[in-house]
N, C-alpha and C positions, 0 to 999 in steps of 0.2 A: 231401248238400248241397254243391253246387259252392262252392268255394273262389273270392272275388271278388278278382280280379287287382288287380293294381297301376295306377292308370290314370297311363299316362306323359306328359308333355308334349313336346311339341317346342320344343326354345328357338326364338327370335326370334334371328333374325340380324343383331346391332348393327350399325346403321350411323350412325357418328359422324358428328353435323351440325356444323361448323367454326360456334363463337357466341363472340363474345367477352366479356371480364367483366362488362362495362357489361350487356350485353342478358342474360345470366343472370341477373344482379341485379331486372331487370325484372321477368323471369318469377318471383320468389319469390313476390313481392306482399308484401314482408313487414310484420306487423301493426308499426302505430306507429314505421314507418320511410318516409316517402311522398317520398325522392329518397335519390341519394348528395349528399355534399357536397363540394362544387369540388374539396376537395381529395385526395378520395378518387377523382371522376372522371379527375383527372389523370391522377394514377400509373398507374390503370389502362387508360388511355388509352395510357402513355408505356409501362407495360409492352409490352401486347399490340402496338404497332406498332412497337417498338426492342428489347425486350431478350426476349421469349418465346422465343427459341433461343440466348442465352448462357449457358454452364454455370453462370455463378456472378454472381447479381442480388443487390443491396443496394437495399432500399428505408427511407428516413429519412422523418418522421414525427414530429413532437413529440407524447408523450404524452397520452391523452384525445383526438386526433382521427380515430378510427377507425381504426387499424393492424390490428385483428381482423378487423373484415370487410372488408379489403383482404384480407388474407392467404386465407381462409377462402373470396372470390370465387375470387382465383387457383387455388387448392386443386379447388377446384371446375370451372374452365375446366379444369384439367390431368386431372383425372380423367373428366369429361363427354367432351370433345374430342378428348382423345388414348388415351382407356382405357385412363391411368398410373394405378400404382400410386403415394398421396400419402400423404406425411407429416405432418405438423404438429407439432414437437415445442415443447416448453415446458420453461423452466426445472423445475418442481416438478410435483406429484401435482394439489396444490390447484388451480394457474393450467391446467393442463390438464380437470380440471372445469370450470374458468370456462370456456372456450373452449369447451370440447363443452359446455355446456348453453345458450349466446349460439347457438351453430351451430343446436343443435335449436330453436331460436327462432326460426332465419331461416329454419327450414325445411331444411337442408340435411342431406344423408345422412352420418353421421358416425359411427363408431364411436372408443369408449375403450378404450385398451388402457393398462392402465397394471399396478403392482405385476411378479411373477413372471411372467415372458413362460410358463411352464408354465401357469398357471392362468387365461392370458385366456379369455373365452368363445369360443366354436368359432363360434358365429353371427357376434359382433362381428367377431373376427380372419378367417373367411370371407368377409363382405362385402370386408373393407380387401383381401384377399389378388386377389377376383375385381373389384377395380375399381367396386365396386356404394356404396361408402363411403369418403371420410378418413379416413384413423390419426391420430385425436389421442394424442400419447402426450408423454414426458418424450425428454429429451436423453440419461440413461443407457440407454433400450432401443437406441439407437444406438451409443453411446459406451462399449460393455462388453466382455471379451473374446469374448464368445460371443452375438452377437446374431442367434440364431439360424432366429426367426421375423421379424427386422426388419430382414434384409438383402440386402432385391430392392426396394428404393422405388426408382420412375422419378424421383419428385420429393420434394424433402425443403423442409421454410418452415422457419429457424430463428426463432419468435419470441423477441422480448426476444436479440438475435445477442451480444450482448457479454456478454450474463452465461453467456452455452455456454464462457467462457475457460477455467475451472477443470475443466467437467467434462470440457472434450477434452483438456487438458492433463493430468487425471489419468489418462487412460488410457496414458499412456508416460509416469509419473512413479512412481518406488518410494519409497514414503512411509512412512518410519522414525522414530516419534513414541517419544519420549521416555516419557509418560508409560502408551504401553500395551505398552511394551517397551524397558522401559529396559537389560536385560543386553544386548540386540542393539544398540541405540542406543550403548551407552560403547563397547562392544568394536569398534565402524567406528570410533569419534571415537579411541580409543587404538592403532587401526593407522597412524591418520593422524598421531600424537602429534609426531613430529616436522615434521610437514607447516604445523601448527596454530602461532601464535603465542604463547606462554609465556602472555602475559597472558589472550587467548582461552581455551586450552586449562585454566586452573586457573576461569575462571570456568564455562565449559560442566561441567566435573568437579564445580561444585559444588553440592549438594544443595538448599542453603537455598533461595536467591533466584534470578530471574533481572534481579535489578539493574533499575536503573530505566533504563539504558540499552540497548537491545532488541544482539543479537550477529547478524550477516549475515555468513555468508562462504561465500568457494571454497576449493575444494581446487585446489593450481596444476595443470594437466595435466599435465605431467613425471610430477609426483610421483604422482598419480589417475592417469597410467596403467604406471610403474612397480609399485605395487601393487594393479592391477586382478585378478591372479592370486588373491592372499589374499581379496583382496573377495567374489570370484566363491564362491569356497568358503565364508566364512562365510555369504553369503546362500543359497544354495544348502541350506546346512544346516540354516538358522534361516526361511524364507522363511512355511515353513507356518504359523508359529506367530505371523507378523506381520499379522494380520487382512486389511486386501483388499490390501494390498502384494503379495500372488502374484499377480494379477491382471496389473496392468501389467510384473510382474519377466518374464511369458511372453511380453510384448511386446517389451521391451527387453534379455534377456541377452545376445543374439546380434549388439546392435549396442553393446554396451557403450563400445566406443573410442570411439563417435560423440557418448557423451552426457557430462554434465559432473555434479561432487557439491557442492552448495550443501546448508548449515549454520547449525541457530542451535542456540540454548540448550534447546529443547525439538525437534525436527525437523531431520532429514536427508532430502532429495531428491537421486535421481540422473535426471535428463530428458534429453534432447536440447533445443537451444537453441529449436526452434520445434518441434508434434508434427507430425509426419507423417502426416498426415491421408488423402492420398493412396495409403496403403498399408493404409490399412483398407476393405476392397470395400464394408462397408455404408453408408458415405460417397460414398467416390471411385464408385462406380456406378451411383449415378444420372444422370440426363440431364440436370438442373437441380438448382443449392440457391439458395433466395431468402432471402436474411439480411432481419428487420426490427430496427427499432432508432430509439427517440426520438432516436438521433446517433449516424453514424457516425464522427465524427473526420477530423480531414484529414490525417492522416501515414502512413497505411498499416497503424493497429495492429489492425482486422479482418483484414486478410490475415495478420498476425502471430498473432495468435490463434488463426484457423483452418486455416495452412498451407496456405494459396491463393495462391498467386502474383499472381492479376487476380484482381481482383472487378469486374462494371458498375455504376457505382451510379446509379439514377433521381435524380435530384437534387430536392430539395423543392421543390415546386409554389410558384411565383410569388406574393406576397401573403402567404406562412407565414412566408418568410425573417426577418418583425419578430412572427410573432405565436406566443404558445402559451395552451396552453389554463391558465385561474383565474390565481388570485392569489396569491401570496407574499407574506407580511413576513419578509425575511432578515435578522438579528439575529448579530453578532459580540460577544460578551459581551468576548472577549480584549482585545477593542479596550482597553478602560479598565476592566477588573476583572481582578484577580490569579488565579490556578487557583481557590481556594476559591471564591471570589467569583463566580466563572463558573458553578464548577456549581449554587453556591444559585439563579442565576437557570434553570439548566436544574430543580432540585426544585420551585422556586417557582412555575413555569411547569404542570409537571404534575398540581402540588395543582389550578390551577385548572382546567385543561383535563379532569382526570381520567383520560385515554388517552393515551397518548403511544408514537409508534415511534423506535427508539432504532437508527441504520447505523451498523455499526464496522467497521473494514479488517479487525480478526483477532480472535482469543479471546483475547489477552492484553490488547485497549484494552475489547472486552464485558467479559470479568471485573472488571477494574479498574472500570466501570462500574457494573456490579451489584452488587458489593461496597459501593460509596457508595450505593446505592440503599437496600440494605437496611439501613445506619446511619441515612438520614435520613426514608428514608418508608419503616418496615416493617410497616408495613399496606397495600402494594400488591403485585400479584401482579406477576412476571416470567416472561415466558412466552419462549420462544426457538424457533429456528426449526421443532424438531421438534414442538414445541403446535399449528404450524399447517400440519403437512404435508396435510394432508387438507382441510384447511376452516379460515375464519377465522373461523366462531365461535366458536371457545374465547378470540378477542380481542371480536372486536364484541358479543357477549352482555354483557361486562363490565363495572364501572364499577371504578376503581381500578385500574388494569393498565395494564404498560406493554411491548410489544415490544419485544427486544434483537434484530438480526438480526447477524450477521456474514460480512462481502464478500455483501451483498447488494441491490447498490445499483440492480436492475430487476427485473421479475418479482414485485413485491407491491403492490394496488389498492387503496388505503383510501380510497373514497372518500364526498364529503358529512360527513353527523354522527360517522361511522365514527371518522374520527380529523382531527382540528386544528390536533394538533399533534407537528412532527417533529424532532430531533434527531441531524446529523450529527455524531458523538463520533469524532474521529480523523482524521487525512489520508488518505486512501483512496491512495497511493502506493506499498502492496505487497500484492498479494492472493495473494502464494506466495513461494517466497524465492529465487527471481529475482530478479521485479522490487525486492524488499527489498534483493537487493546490489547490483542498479545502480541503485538511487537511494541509498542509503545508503555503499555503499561506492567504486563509481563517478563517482557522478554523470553518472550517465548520465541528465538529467533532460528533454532535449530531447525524446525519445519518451516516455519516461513521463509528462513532461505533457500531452499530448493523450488519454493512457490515462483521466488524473488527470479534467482537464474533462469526457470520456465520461460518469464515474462521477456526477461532479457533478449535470451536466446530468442524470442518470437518476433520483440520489437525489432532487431539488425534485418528480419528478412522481408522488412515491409517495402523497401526500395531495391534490393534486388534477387531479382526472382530468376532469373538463367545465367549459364555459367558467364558469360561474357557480360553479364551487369554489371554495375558499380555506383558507389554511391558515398559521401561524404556522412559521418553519422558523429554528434555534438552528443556525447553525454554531461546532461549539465544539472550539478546535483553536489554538493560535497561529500554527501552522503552513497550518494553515486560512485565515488569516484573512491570512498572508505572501501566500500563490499567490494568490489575489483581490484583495490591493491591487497588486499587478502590472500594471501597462497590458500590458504584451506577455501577460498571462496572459486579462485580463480582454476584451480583444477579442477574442478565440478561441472566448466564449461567442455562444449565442443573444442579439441584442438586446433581448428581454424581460428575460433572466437576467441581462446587462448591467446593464438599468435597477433591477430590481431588488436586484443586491448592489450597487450605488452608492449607492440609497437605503439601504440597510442599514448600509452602511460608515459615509453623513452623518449618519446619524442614532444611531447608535449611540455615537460619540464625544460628543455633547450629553447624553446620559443620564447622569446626577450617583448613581446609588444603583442597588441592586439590587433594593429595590420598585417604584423608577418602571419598572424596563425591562421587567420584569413584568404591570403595568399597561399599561403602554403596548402589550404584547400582550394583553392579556384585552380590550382597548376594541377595539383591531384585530379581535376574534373578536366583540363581545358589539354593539356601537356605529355600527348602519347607515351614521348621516351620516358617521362616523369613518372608515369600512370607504371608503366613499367617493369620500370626501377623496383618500384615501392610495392607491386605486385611479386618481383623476386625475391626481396628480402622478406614480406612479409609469409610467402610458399617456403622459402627456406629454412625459418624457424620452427614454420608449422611442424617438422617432421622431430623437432626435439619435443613437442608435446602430448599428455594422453589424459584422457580423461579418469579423475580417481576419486569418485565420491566418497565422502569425510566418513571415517568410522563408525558415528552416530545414527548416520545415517541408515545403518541396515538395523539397528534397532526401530528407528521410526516404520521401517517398512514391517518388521514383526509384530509392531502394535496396533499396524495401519487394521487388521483382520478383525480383533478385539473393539477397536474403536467403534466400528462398524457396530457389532453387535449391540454394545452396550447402549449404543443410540437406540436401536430399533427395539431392544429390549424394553430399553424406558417407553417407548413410543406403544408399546402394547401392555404397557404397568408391567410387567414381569422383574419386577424388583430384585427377587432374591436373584435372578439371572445377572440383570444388571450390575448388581455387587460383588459377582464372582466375576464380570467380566474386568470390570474395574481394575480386582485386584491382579488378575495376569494382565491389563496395563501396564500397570505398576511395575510388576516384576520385570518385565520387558523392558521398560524404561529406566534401568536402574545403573548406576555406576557412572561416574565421572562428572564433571561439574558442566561439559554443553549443554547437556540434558535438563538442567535444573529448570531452568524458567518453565519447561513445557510439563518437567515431571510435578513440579509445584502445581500448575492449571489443572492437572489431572488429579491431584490429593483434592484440590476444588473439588473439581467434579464429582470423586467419588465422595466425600461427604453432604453434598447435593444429594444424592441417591440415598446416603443412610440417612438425610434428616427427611428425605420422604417416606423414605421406608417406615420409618420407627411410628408414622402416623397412619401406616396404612397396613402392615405384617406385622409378626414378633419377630422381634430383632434386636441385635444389639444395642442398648439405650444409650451405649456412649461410643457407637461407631464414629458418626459424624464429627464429633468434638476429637476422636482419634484422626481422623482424617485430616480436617479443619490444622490444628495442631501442627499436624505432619507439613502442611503446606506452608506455614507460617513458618517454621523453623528452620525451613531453606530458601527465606524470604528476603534476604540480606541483600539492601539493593534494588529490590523491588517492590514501585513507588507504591501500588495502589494495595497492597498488601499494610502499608501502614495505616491505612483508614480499614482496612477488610477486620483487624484485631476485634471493633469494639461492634462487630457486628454480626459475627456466628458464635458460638460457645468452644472455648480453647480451654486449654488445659493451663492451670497456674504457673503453671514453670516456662511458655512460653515468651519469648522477649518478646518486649516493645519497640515496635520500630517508631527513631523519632522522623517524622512526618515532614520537618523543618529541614532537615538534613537530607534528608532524601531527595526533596524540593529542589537544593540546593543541588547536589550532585547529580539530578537528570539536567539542571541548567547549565552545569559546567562541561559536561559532557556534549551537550549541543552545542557549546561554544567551541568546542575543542576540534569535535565533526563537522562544523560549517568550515574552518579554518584550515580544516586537512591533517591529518595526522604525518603527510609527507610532502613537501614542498614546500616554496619560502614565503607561503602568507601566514603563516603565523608567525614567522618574525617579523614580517612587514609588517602587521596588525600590531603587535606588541611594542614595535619601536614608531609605531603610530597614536598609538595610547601615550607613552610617555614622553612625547612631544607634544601632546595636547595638554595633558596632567602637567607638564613643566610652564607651562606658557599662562602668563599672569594677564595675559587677554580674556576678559568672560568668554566671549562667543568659544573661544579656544576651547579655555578651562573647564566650561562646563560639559563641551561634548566628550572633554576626557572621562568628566562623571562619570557620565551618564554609559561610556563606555566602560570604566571601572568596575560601577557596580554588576554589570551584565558579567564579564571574565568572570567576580566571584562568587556569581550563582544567583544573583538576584533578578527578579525580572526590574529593568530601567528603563528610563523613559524622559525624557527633556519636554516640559511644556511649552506649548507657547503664547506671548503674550507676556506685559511686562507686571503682571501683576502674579505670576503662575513661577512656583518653586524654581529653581534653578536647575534642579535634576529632582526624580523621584526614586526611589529603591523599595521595593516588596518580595516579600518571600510569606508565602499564603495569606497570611492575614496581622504582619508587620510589616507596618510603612513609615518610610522615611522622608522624609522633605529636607530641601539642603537653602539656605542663601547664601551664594558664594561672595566674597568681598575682597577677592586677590585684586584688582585695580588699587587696591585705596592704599598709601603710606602705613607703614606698620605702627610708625609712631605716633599715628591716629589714634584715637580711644575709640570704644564702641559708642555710638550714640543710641540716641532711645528709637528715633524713626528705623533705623537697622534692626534692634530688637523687634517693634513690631511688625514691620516687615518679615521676619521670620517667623513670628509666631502666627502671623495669618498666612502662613504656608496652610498652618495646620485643618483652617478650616477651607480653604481651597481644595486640598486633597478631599478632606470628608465631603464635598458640595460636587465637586467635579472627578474625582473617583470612584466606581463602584464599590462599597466596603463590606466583605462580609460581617455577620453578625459579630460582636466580641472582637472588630480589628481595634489594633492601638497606631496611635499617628505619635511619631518622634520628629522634632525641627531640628536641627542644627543650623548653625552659622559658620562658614568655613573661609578662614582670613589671617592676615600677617600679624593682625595686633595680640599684642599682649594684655591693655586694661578696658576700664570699662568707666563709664563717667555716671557719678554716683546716683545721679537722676535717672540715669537708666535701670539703676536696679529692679522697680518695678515690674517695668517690662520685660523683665528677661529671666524672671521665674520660669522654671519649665523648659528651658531652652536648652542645647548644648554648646560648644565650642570646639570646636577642632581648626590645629594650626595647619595652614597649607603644606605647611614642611612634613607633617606627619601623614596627608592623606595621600604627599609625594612619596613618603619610605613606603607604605601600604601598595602604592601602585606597584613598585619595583619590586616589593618582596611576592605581591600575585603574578607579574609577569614569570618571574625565575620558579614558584612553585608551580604556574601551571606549566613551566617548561616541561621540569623533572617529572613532572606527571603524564605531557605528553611523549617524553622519550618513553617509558617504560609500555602506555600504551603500543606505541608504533612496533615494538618490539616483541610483543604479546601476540601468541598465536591462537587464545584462547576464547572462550564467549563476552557477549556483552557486561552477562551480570560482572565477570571478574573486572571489567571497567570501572561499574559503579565505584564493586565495592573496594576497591581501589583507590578512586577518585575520595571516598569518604573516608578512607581511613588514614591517608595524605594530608588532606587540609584540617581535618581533626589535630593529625600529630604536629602540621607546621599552625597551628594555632589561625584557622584561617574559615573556619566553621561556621555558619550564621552565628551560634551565640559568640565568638571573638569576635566577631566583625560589629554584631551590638553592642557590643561591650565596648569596643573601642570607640565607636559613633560617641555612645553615652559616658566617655570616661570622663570630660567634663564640663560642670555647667554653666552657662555662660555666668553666672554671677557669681563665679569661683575666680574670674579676673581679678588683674589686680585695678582697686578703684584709687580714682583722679577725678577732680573735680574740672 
């Protein structure tokens, strides 16, 4: 029987017809789509005759108005027309399904590659490979060390661009968590022991907490590259054993000197300042990357993000500039309800709406989250990111549930019934600890807020995505609630988002109770004519607003070019490049006091570069110490600058910043911003303190302490247990211990058991506090009497005394200073630093400084009573 051959074909010899996105779209025909809409003809208009041959396209788009099938045409012009190899990457697993199933919808040739690039399908990955299909896929088949089926795309579409921050930036970031390896985690933090600041270094050391005050830091250069040798060797040894930390360590050992070691209490990163994007070929080699994004910001932080020097950006189609898609009610509980009070309106909120998505900047504001979750509603399910890596029905199936995401403020669709209602819980200000030290320890807030508003502007479009959606949204945050009452913040938004948190802002201040505000959103969801109402007033204002990014801001976008370079400069040693790049930073960034914190980080930088230089070219010998110098000097107010002094080479004429004072003025300031710079919890607060401070009830008395010392900068703290200080007071590495004794008759004397009662404060704090090295423990005893009964003398060497009636005038005279502090803030249009240095130059002048405040604790000692037998 003959054997029936193979019957072979002849391929067809492609001949690509030049069609542009517009007229592909025509030919889909696709069902229950019968045009594009204006504002999708634009772009694609604006694309194809202005930007189809620039390496690197940004297309903006507000949320819900077609960004997919913008993206998905282009995708398709690039592979029809040019028979490119295309990408399509998506934040996650899930939203990559949504696009390849929206794709096969419209008809177009699409393949998914998603999961273990080993186990895609040979057909799927064959089409993408021979140009017959799009690669929809995720950002890590990109962004990994070995991408090894995904690294020949002609074309790559980043959607959702700003949420790719983390994942390109992990890939040149060695990430040392605490809690999945804590022996390699202590043994970096205790080579650096000397490097670290007493007070830092016994809190990261310690077990229990990570305090309620979050720890951001560097390691100064000097010292990070004096002991890069030790470094090298412990990671080297330990690397394997650190989960995907070897990944990026193969990227970065060989550029070690380039990159920098930021630090907190759970987490150590070593990165370079911007990733080097350009040095990984599955990126850098394609012919085009088109970024989408509901906003791209105006100061250059996409290019920071993705280490692109230019990016082109289409600019939003004419008529969108005031519009976006549904409706909002943005609600600020902080306004006029205290913490607790805040979040019953966010529990209260969920009871009714039943679903709720919940955006947090990190795991430590989710946790702290979910933990109150499960105290007040623990009959609701908490589902988090990894419940919905595949699919959101393990949310939308549910009633009772509530989504915790974290840093994930694009790339998730809830839309219509699906969810209602949204809750942004935290400042979104640091989505790694970078941006965590320069806004926290720098203030470097000039470009991070533009990061800030990005995130903003992305979290309102997670609940409604078409024009006729709508959706309840709780920003719950003091600090939240600071950056939006800011005119120079608040014009930076979209004009919709404008009208909307202004309506939020006026109306939330008139809200009396924590069931009307509640109410007042369940009518907003339940109540047509209401729904309305509130939809015309809020369309109505929209038209007195426009969007005007802050001055500063186009400086940031002229340095954004330079920044660039000077990364990649260092990243190939080309120093002397580096240092010229540096210096047109600098000049770029020059004038006026917004600028300071970030133009400070970059005097850093570039003395970084000259103390490398000088050991590796001929170079200036005293660039570094010019630089170093330069930074220090416009340092005023900013904290970590007070420890940075005795740790690169300055110049003598540099001031000393005192460290104590600093301490002091970032805690008064977060007392100030928890409480709002506008609305009446800080009076409530302050005529709460001094009804506790008045009140000759211990339980009362001391929680006024313990509230006291906190208003004047101190970190406080109430033990408990009847053997445990009455209140504690610290500021770095002075601590205080208090015995209060307002119950007892004034015309009592002190007795001896009261004296030692106070002085075994002292060794309770050193037993049961973390101390750093060289701390000092001060007791006092605080009460109505005036003597002291002669047998007690003994005991009460060492001690102090302060009379109730005096720690009463100290409370009233801190309420009324930090009034007058906070009016001139509320008032203030300017940056952070001028807070500080405000805040310190204030309670300096009303004598209210940590050394007054010690001085007054220690004005006298208990055996300076008058004695009685």
């Amino acid at each position: 029987m003959d054997r029936k051959k193979f019957e072979f074909v002849k391929p067809k010899v492609g001949k690509s017809v030049e069609k542009d996105p517009e007229s592909i779209f025509r030919e889909l025909q696709i069902p229950n789509i019968k045009g594009l809409w204006s504002q999708q003809a634009d772009i694609l208009r604006e694309y194809y005759n202005n930007f189809k041959t620039n390496p690197d396209v940004a297309i903006e788009l507000p949320t819900g108005t077609g960004k997919t099938l913008i993206g998905l045409l282009i995708a398709e012009y690039r592979r029809r027309c040019h028979q490119e190899r295309v990408l399509y990457l998506c934040p996650t697993k899930q939203l990559a399904k949504q696009v390849h199933s929206k794709a096969k919808e419209y008809g177009l040739p699409v393949s998914l590659l998603i999961g273990s690039q080993n186990k895609y399908s040979e057909e799927e990955y064959g089409n993408y490979i021979m140009s017959k299909s799009v690669g929809i896929t995720t950002y890590s088949a990109i962004f990994n060390t070995n991408p090894f089926r995904m690294d020949d795309a002609n074309t790559i579409l980043l959607d959702d661009a700003h949420s790719a921050e983390n994942y390109i930036s992990s890939l040149w970031t060695v990430d040392i968590k605490r809690k999945q390896n804590k022996e390699v985690f202590e043994s970096i933090i205790e080579l650096f022991k000397g490097d670290i600041s007493e007070y830092n270094y016994t809190r990261i050391m310690s077990d229990d907490t990570e305090y309620y005050k979050p720890i951001y830091d560097l390691i100064p250069y000097p010292k990070y590259l004096e002991k890069l040798p030790q470094l090298i060797e412990l990671l080297d040894a330990n690397i394997t054993e650190c989960g995907n930390a070897k990944h990026p360590w193969s990227k970065i050992n060989e550029n070690l000197e380039m990159c920098q070691m930021f630090f907190s209490w759970g987490e150590i990163n070593i990165r370079p300042l911007i990733p080097p994007t350009k040095t990984h070929v599955a990126f850098s080699n394609a012919k085009q990357r088109i970024y989408m994004s509901a906003t791209l910001g105006d100061g250059g932080e996409l290019e920071r993000i993705t280490g692109v020097r230019k990016i082109g950006k289409i600019p939003i189609p004419k008529g969108w500039d005031k519009y976006s898609n549904g409706r909002r009610l943005i609600l600020f509980p902080n306004r006029i309800f205290n913490p607790d009070d805040s979040l019953k309106v966010a529990f209260g909120a969920i009871q009714n709406q039943e679903r709720a998505l919940v955006l947090c900047p990190d795991n430590r504001t989710a946790q702290f989250f979910i933990s109150k979750m499960e105290q007040e509603l623990p009959e609701y399910t908490v589902l988090q990111s990894s419940d919905i890596e595949d699919s959101l029905v393990p949310f939308s199936s549910r009633e009772k549930v509530v989504l915790v995401l974290t840093n994930r403020y694009d790339g998730i669709d809830l839309s219509g019934d699906i969810c209602r209602l949204q809750i942004v819980f935290g400042m979104p200000e640091a989505t790694n600890l970078q941006e965590g030290f320069l806004w926290n320890r720098l203030n470097a807030n000039a470009v991070l807020s533009e990061l800030v508003k990005t995130r903003i502007t992305q979290a309102l479009g997670r609940c409604t995505r078409s024009n006729d959606d709508f959706a309840n949204v709780i920003m719950l945050d003091p600090n939240l609630l600071k950056f939006c009452t800011r005119r120079e913040n608040l014009v930076g938004f979209h004009p919709e988002i404008q009208a909307e948190i202004e309506f939020g802002l006026s109306n939330s201040e008139k809200i009396e109770s924590v069931t009307e505000m509640i109410e007042f959103m369940n009518d907003f969801i339940t109540d047509k004519e209401y729904f309305s109402a509130i939809n015309d007033a809020i369309t109505e204002i929209r038209e007195e607003y426009e969007k005007r990014p802050k001055a500063e801001v186009q400086k940031l976008t002229l340095s954004v070019e330079n920044e660039v370079d000077f990364m990649y400069a260092l990243w190939k040693r080309e120093l002397d490049r580096a240092l010229e790049k540096a210096k047109l930073i600098l000049e770029n960034l020059s004038g006026g006091k917004e600028l300071d914190g970030y133009r400070a980080w970059w005097y850093y930088n570039a003395g970084n570069a000259a103390y490398l230089a000088k050991r590796i070219i001929p170079t200036d010998p005293n660039l570094d110490r010019n630089y170093y110098s330069s930074a220090l000097r416009m340092s005023n107010g900013i904290s970590w600058m007070a420890d940075l002094i005795h740790s690169v080479p300055t110049d003598d004429d540099v001031p000393r910043i005192d460290p104590y004072l600093v301490a002091q003025t970032d805690n008064i300031e977060k007392v100030l911003n928890d409480l709002g710079l506008f609305g009446v919890m800080f009076e409530r607060d302050m005529k709460l303190l001094l009804s506790l401070i008045n009140n000759d009830e211990a339980k009362k008395f001391e929680k006024g302490l313990e509230h006291l010392g906190r208003i004047l900068g101190f970190d406080a703290f109430l033990p408990k247990g009847d053997a445990a200080p009455d209140g504690v007071w610290s500021i770095r590495d002075k601590f205080f211990g208090f015995e209060a004794k307002t119950e007892e008759a004034p015309e009592d004397p002190v007795y001896s058991d009261a004296c030692r009662q106070t002085d075994g404060h002292k060794k309770w704090i050193c037993e049961n506090v973390p101390l750093p090295d060289g701390a000092t423990v001060e007791t006092a005893m605080i009460s109505h009497k005036n003597t002291i009964r002669n047998d007690a003398l003994p005991q009460s060497r060492g001690l102090f005394h302060i009379n109730t009636s005096d720690i009463r005038e100290l409370a009233l005279k801190a309420t009324s200073v930090l009034r007058r502090i906070r009016s001139v803030l509320a008032k203030d249009q300017g940056p952070n630093l001028f807070h500080k240095e405000h805040i310190s130059n204030f309670i300096t002048a009303e004598k209210l400084s940590y050394r007054d405040v010690e001085e007054f604790l220690k004005t006298k000692s208990l055996d300076e009573l008058e004695q009685c037998k």
